[in-house]
ZATOR-133632 format. One record per atom (N, C-alpha, C): atom name; x, y, z; residue in one letter. Coordinates in steps of 0.1 Angstrom, whole numbers. Layout:
! residues N
<pt><atom>CA</atom><east>X</east><north>Y</north><up>Z</up><res>A</res></pt>
...
END
This chain:
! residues 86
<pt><atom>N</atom><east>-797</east><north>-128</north><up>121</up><res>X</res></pt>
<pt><atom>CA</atom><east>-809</east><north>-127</north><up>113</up><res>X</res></pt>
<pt><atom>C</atom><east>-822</east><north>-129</north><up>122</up><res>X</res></pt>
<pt><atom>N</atom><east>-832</east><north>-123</north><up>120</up><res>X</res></pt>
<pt><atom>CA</atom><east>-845</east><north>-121</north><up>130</up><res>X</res></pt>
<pt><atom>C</atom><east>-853</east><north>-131</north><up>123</up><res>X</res></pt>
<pt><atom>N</atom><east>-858</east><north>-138</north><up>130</up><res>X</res></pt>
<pt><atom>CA</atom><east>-869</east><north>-148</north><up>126</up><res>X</res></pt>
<pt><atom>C</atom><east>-885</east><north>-141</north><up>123</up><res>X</res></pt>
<pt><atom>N</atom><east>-887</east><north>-146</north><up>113</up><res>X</res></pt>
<pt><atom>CA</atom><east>-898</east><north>-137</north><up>107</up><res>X</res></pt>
<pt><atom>C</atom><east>-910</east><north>-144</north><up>117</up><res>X</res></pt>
<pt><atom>N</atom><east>-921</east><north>-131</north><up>122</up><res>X</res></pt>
<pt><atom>CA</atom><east>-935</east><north>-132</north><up>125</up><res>X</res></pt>
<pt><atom>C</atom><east>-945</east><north>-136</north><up>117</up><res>X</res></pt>
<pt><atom>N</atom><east>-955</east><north>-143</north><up>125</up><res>X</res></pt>
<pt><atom>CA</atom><east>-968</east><north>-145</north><up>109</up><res>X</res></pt>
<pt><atom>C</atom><east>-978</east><north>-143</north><up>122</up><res>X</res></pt>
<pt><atom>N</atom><east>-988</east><north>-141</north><up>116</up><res>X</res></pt>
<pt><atom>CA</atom><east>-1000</east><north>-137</north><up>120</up><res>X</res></pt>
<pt><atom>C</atom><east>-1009</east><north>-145</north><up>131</up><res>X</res></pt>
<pt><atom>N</atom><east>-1005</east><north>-160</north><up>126</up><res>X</res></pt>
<pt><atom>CA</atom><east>-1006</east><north>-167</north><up>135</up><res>X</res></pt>
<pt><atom>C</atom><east>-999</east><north>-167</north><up>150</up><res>X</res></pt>
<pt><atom>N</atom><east>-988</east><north>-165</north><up>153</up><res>X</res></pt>
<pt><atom>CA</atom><east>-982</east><north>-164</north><up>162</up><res>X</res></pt>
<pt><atom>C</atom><east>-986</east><north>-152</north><up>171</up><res>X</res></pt>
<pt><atom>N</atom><east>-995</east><north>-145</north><up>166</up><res>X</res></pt>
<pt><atom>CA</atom><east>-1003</east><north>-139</north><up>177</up><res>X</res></pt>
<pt><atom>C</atom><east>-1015</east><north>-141</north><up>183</up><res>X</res></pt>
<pt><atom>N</atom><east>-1022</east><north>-150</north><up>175</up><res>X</res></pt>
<pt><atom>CA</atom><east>-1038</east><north>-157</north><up>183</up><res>X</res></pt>
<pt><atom>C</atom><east>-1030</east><north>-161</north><up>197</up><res>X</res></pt>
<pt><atom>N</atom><east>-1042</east><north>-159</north><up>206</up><res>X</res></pt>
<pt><atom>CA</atom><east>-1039</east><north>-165</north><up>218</up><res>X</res></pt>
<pt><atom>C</atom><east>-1031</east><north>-157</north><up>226</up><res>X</res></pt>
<pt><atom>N</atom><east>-1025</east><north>-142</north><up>222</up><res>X</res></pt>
<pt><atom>CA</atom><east>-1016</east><north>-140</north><up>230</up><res>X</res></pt>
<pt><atom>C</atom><east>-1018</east><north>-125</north><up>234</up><res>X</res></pt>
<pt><atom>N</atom><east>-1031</east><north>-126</north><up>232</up><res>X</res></pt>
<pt><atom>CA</atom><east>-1039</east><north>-108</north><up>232</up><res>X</res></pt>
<pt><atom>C</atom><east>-1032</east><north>-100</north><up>224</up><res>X</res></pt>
<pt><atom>N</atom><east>-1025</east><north>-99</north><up>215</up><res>X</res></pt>
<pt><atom>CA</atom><east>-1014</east><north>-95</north><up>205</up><res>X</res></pt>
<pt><atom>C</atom><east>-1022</east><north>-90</north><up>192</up><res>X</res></pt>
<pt><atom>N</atom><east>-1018</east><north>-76</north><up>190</up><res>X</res></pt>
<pt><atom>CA</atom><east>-1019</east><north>-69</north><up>175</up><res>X</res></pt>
<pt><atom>C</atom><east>-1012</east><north>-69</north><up>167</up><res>X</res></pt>
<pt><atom>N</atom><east>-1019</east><north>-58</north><up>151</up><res>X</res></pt>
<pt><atom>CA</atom><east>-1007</east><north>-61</north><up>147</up><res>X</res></pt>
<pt><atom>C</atom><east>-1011</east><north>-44</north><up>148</up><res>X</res></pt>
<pt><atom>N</atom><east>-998</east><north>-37</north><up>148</up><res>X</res></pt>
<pt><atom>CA</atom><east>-998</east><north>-19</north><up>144</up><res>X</res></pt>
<pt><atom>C</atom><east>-994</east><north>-20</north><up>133</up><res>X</res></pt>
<pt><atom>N</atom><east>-1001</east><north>-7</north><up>128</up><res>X</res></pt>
<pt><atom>CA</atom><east>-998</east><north>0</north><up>111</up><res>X</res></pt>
<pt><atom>C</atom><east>-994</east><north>13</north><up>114</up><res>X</res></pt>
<pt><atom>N</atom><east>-981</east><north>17</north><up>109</up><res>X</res></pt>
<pt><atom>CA</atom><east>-974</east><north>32</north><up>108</up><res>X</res></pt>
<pt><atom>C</atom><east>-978</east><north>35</north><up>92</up><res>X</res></pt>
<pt><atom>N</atom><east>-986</east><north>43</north><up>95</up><res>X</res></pt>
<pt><atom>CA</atom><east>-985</east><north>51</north><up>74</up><res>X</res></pt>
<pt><atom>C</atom><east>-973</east><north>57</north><up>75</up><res>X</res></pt>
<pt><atom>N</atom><east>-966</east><north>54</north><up>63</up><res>X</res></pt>
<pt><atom>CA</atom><east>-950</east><north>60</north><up>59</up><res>X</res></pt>
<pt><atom>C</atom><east>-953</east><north>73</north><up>56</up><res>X</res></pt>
<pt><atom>N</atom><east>-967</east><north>76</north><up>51</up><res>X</res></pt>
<pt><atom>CA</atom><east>-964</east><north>96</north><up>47</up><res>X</res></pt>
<pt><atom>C</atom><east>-969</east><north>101</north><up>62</up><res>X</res></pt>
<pt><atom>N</atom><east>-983</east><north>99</north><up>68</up><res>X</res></pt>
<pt><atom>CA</atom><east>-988</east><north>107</north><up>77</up><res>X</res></pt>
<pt><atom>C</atom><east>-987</east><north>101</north><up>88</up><res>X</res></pt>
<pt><atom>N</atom><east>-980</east><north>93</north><up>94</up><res>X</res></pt>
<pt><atom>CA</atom><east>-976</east><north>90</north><up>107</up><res>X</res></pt>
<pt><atom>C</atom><east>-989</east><north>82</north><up>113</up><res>X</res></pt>
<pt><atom>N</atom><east>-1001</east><north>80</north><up>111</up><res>X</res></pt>
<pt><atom>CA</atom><east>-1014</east><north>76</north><up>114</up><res>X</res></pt>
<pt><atom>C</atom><east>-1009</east><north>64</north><up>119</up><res>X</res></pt>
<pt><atom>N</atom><east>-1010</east><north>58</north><up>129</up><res>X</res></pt>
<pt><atom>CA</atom><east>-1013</east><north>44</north><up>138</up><res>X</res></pt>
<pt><atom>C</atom><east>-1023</east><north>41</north><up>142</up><res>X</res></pt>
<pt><atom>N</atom><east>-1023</east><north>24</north><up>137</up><res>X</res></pt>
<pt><atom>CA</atom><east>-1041</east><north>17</north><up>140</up><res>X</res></pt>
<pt><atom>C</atom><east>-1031</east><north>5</north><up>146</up><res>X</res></pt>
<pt><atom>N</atom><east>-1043</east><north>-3</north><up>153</up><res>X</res></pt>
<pt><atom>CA</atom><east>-1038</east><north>-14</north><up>157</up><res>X</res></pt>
<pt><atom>C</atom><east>-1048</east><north>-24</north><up>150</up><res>X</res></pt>
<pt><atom>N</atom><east>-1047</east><north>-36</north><up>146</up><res>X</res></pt>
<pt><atom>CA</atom><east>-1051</east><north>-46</north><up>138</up><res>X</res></pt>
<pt><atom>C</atom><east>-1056</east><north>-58</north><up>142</up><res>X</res></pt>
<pt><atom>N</atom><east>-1068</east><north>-62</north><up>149</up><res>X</res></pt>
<pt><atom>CA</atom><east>-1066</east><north>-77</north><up>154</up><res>X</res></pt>
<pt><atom>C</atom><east>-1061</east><north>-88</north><up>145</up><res>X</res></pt>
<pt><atom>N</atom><east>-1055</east><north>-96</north><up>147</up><res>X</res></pt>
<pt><atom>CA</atom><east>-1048</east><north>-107</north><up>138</up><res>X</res></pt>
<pt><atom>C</atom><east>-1061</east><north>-112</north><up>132</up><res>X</res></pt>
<pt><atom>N</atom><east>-1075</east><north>-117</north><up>136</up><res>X</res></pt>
<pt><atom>CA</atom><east>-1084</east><north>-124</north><up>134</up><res>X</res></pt>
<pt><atom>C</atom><east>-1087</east><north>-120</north><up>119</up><res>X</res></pt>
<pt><atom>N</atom><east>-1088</east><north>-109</north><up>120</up><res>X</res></pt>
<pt><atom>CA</atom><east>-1094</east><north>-105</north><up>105</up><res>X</res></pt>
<pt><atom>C</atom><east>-1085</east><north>-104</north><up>98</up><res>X</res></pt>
<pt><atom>N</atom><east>-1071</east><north>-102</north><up>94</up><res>X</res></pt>
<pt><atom>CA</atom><east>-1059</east><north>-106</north><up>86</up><res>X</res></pt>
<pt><atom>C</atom><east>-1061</east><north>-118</north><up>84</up><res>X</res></pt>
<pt><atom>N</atom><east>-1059</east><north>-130</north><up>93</up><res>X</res></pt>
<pt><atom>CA</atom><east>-1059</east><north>-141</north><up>86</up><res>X</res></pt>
<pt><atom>C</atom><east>-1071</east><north>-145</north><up>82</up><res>X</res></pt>
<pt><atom>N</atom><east>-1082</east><north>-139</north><up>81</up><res>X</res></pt>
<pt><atom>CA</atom><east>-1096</east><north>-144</north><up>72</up><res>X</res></pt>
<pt><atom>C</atom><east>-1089</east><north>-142</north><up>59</up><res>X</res></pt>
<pt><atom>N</atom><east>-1086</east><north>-130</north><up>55</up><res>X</res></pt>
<pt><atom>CA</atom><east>-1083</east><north>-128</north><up>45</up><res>X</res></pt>
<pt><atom>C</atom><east>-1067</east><north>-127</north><up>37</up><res>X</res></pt>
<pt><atom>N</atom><east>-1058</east><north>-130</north><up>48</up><res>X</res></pt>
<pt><atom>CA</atom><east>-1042</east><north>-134</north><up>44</up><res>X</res></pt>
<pt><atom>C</atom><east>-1037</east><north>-150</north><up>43</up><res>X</res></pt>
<pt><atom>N</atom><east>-1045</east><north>-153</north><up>58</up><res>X</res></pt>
<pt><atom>CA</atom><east>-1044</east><north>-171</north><up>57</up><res>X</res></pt>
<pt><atom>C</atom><east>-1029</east><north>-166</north><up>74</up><res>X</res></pt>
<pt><atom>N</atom><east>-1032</east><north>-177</north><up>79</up><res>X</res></pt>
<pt><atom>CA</atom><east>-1026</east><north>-176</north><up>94</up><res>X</res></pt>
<pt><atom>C</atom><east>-1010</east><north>-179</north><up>93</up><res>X</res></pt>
<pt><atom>N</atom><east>-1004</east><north>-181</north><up>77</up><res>X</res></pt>
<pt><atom>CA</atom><east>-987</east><north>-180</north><up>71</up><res>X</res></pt>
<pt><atom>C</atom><east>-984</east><north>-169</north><up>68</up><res>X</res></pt>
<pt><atom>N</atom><east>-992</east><north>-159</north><up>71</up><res>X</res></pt>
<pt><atom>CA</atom><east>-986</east><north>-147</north><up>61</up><res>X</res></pt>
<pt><atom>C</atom><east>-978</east><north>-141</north><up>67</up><res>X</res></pt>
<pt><atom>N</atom><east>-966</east><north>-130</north><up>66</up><res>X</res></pt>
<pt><atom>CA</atom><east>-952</east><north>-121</north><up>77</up><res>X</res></pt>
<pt><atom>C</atom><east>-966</east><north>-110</north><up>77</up><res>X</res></pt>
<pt><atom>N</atom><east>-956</east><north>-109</north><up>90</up><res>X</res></pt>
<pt><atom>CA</atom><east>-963</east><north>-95</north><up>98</up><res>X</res></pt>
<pt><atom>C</atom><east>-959</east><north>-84</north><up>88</up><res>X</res></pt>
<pt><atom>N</atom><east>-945</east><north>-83</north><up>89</up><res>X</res></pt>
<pt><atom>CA</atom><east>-940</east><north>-76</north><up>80</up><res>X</res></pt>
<pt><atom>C</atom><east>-943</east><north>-74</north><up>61</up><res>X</res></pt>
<pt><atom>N</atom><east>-949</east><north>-82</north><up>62</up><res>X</res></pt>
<pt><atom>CA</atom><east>-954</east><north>-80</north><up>44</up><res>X</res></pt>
<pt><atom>C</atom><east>-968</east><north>-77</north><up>45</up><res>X</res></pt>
<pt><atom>N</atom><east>-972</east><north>-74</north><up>57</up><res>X</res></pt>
<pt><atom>CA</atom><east>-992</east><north>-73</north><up>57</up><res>X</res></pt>
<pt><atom>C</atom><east>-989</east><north>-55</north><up>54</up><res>X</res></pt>
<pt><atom>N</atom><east>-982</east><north>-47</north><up>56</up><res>X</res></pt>
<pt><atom>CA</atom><east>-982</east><north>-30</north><up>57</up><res>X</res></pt>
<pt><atom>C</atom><east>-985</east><north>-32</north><up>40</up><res>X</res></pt>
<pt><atom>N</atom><east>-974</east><north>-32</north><up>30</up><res>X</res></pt>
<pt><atom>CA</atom><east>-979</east><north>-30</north><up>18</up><res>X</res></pt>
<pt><atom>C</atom><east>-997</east><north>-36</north><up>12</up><res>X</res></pt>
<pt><atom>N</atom><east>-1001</east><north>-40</north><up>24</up><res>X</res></pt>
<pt><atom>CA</atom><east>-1013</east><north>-43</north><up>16</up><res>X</res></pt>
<pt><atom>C</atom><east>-1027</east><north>-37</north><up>23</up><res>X</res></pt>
<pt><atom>N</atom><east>-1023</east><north>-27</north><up>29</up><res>X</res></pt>
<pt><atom>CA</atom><east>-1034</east><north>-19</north><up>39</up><res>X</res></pt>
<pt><atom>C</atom><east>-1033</east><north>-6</north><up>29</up><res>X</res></pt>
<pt><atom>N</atom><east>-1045</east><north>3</north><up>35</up><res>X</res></pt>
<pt><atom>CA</atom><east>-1046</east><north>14</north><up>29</up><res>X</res></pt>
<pt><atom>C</atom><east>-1046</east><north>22</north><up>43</up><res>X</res></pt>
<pt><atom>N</atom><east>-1044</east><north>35</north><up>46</up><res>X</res></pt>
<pt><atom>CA</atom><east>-1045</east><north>46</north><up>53</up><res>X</res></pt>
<pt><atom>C</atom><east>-1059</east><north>52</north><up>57</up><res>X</res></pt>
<pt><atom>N</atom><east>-1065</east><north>49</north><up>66</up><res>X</res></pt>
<pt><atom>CA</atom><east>-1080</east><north>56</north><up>66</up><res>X</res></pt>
<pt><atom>C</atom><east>-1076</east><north>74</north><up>70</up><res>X</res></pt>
<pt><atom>N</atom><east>-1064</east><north>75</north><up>73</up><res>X</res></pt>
<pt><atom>CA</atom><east>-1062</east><north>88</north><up>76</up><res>X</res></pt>
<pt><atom>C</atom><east>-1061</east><north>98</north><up>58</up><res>X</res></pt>
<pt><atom>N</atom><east>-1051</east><north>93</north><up>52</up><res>X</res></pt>
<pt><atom>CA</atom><east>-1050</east><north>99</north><up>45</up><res>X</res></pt>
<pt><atom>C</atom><east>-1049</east><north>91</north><up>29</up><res>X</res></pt>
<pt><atom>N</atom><east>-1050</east><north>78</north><up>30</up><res>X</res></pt>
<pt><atom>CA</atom><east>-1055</east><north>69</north><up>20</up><res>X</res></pt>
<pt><atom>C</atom><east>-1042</east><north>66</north><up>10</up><res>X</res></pt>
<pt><atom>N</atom><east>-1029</east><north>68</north><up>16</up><res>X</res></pt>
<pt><atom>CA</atom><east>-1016</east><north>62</north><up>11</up><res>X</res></pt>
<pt><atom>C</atom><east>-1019</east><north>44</north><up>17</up><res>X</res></pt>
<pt><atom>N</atom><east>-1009</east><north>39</north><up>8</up><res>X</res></pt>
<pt><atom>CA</atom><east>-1007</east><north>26</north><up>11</up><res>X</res></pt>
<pt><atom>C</atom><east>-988</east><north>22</north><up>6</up><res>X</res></pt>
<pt><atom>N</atom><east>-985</east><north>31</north><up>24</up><res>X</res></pt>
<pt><atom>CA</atom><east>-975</east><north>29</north><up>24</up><res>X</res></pt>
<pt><atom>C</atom><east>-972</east><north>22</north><up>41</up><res>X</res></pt>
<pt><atom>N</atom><east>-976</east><north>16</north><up>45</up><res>X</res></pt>
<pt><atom>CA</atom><east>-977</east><north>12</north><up>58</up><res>X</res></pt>
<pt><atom>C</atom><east>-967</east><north>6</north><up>69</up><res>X</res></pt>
<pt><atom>N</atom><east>-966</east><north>3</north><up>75</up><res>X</res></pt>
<pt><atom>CA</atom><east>-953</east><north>-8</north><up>86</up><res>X</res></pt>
<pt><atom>C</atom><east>-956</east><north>-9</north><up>96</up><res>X</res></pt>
<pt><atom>N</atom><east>-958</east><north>-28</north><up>92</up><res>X</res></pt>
<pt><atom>CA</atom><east>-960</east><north>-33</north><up>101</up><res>X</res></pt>
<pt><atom>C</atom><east>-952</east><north>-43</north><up>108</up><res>X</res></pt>
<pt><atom>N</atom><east>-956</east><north>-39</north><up>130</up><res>X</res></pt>
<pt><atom>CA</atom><east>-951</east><north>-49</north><up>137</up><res>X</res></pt>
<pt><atom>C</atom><east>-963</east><north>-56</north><up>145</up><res>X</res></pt>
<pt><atom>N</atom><east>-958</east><north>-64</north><up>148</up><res>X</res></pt>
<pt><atom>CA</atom><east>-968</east><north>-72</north><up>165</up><res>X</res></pt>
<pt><atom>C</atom><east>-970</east><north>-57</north><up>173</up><res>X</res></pt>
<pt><atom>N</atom><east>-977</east><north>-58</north><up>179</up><res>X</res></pt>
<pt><atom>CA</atom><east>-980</east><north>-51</north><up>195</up><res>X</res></pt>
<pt><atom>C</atom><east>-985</east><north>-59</north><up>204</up><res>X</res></pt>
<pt><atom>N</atom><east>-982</east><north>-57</north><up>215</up><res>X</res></pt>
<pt><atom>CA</atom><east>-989</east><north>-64</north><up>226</up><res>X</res></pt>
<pt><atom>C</atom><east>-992</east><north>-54</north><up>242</up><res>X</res></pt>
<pt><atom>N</atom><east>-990</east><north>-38</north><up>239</up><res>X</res></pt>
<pt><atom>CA</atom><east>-990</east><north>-27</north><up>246</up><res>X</res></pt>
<pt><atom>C</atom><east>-1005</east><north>-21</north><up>248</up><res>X</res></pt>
<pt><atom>N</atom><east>-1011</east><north>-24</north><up>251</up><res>X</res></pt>
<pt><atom>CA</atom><east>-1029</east><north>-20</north><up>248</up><res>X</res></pt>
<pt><atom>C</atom><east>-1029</east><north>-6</north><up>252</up><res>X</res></pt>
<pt><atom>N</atom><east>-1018</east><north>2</north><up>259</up><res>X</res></pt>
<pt><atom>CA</atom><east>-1022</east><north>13</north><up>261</up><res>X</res></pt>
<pt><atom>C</atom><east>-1010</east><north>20</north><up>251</up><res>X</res></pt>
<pt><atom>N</atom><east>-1005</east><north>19</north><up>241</up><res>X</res></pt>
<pt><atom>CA</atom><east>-997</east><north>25</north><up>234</up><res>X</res></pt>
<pt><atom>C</atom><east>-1002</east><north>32</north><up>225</up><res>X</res></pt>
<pt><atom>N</atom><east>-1012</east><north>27</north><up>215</up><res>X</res></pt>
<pt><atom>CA</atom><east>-1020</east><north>34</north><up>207</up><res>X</res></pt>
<pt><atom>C</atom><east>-1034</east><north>37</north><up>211</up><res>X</res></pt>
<pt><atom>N</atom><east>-1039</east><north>46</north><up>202</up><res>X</res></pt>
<pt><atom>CA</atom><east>-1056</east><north>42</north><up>210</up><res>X</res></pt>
<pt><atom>C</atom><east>-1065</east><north>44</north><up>195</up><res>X</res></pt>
<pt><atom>N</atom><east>-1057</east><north>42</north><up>188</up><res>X</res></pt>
<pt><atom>CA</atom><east>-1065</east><north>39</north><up>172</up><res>X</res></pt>
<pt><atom>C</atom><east>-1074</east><north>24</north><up>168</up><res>X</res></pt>
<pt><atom>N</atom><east>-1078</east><north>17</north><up>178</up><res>X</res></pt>
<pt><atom>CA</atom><east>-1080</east><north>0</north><up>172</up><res>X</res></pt>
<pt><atom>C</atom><east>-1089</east><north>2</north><up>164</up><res>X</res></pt>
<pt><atom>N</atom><east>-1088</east><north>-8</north><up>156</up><res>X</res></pt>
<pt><atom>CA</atom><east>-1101</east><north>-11</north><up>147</up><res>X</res></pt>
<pt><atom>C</atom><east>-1102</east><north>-24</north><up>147</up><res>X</res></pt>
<pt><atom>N</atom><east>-1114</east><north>-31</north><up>140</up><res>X</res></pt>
<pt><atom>CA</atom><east>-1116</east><north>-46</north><up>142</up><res>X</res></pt>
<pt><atom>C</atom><east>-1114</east><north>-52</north><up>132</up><res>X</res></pt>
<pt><atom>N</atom><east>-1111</east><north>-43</north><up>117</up><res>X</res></pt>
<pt><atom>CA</atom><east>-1109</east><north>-45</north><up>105</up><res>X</res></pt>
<pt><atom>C</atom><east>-1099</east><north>-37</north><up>98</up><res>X</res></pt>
<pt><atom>N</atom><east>-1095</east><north>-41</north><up>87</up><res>X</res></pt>
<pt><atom>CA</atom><east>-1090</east><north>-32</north><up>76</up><res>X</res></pt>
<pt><atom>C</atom><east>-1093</east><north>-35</north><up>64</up><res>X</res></pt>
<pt><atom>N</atom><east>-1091</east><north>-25</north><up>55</up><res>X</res></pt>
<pt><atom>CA</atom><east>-1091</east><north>-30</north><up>41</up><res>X</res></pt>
<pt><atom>C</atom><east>-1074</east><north>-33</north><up>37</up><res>X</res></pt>
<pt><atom>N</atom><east>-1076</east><north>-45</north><up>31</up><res>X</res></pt>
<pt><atom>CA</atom><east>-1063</east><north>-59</north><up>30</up><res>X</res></pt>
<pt><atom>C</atom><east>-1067</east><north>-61</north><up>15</up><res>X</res></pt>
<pt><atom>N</atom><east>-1056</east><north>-60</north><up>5</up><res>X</res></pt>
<pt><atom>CA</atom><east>-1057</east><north>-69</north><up>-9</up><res>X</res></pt>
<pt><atom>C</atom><east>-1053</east><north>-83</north><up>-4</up><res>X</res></pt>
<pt><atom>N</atom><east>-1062</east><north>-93</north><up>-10</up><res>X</res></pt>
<pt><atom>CA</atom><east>-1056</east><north>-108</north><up>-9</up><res>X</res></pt>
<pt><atom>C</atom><east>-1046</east><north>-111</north><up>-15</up><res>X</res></pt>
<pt><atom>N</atom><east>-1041</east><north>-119</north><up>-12</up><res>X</res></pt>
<pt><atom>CA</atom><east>-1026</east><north>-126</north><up>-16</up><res>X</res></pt>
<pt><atom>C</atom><east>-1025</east><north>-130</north><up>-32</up><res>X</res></pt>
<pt><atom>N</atom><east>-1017</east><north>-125</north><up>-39</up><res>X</res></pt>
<pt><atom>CA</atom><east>-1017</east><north>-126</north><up>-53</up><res>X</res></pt>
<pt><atom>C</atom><east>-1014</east><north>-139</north><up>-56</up><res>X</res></pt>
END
């Protein structure tokens, strides 16, 4: 069983988070900083995709991992739009 990521565990480590849209393939990379303003520095990596929206095509079907490849994508943004935690 894989030990779950939180958002925290990437401060400090030059570390993103990537977002795959499930319909259009679109990849952004995410600084952790502004997730945990608005997730809190407990939240899974893996549960932050359902709460993004698509700037490509505006699905909110997302998946997300860590990154730590700075030359793998070249979509970064410094933000996203995030629902807060219910």
């Amino acid at each position: 069983m894989k030990k779950a990521v939180y958002l925290k565990d990437l401060l400090g480590r030059n570390m993103r988070v990537a977002a795959t849209c499930g319909q259009c393939r679109w990849i952004v990379e995410i600084w952790p900083g502004s997730l945990i303003e608005k997730l809190g520095p407990d939240f899974p990596i893996a549960d932050v995709g359902p709460r993004l929206r698509c700037t490509r095509c505006n699905a909110k079907k997302a998946i997300t991992v860590p990154s730590d490849d700075p030359d793998r994508y070249n979509n970064m943004v410094p933000g996203c739009e995030v629902r807060p935690p219910e």
